[in-house]
N, C-alpha and C positions, 0 to 999 in steps of 0.2 A: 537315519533321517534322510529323507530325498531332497534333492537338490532346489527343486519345487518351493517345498515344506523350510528350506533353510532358507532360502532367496526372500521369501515372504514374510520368515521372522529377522530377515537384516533390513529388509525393506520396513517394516514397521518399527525396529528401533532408530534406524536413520532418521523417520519422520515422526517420534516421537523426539529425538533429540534437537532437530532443527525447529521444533515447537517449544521444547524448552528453551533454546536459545533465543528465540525470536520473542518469549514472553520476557526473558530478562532483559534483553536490549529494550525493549518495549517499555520498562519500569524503571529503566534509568533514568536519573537527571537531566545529563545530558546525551541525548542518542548519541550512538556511536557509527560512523562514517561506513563501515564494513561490517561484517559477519563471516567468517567462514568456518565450517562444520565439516568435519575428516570423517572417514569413518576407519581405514586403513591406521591400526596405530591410535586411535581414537584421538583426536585435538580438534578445539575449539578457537578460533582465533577473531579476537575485535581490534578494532581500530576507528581510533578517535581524530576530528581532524584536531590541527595542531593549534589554530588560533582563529579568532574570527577574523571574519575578510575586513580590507582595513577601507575608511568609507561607511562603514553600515552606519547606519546613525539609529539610536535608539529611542523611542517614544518619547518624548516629554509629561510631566505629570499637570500641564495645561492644558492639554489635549482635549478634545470634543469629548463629549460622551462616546465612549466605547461602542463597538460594532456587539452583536451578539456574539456569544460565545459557542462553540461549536456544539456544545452540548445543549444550548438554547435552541439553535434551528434544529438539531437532529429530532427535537421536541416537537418540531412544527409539523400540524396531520397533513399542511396541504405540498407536503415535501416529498417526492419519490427519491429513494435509495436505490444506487446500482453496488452491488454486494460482492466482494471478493470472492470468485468462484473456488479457491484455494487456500493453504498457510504457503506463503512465502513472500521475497520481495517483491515489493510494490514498482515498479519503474513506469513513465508516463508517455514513454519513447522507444523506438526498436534498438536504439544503442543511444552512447553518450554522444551529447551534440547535435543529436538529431530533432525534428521539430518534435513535440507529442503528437500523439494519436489525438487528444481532443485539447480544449482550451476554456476557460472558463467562458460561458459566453454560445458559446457553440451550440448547435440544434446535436443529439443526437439518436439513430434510431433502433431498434430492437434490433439484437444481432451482429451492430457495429462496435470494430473492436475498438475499445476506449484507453486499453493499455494492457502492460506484460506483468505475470507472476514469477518470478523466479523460484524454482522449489527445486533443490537436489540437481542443477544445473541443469533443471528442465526448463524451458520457457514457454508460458501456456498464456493465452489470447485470454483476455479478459475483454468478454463482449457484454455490450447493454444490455439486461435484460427485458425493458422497455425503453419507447422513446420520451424524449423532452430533451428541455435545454440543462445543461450546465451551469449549477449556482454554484456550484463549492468543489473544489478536491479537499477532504476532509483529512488525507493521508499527505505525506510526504516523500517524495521522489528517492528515493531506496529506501524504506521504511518498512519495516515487516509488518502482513499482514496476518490476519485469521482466516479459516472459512469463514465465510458469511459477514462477515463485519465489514461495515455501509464504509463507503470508499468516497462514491460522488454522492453529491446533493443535487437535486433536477425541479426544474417544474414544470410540470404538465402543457406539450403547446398546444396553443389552440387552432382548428381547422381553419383554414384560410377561407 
């Protein structure tokens, strides 16, 4: 087997294995903090945080009527999708602590990067595919992604 020919088949089980892990963290109850996927030695390793942050205060059952649910607006025609160019993690910022690339609210336009994929300790630009503003990050800040699976929600701006 050529070195080529071998690279290619450890390269597709790597990114087959980091899509299987990324689909089961993905179906967990409670997501899990980390992910890491070995290939040396083959290990998988997760990690949960330990306890919620203390302060969070949770919803009341008085509450207003509800906001739509994420799978209501992905529903809406007059919604443009910016779509994970990758499988891997989701990050919204070039490191921890740093501002995001965009914010909800934000104008953004065809080509600007809106945030990071993390795949196999690559880190690859995830740009808008078109412009508009910013309704929704439908993802979560380390969150494993898909290819293709809508990330932001946008609406169309209008020409000034």
């Amino acid at each position: 087997m050529t070195d080529d020919k071998a690279s290619g088949e450890l390269n597709e089980l790597l990114d087959q294995a980091f899509r299987n892990t990324a689909k089961l963290a993905a179906d967990l109850e409670t997501p899990p903090q980390a992910v890491q996927v070995r290939a040396g030695d083959v290990s998988v390793e997760v990690n949960w945080a330990t306890a919620q942050a203390a302060g969070t205060v949770e919803p009341g059952p008085t509450a207003a009527a509800p906001p739509p649910t994420k799978q209501e607006r992905a529903d809406d025609p007059d919604m443009r999708y910016l779509t994970a160019p990758a499988v891997g993690m989701f990050y919204l910022a070039p490191e921890p602590g740093a501002e995001p690339f965009v914010n909800v609210g934000d104008t953004v336009t065809a080509g600007q990067q809106v945030a990071i994929i993390e795949a196999m300790k690559l880190m690859i630009p995830f740009e808008a595919e078109c412009s508009g503003r910013v309704v929704e990050v439908l993802k979560g800040n380390g969150e494993p992604v898909e290819f293709g699976e809508k990330v932001f929600s946008c609406t169309e701006v209008e020409a000034a």
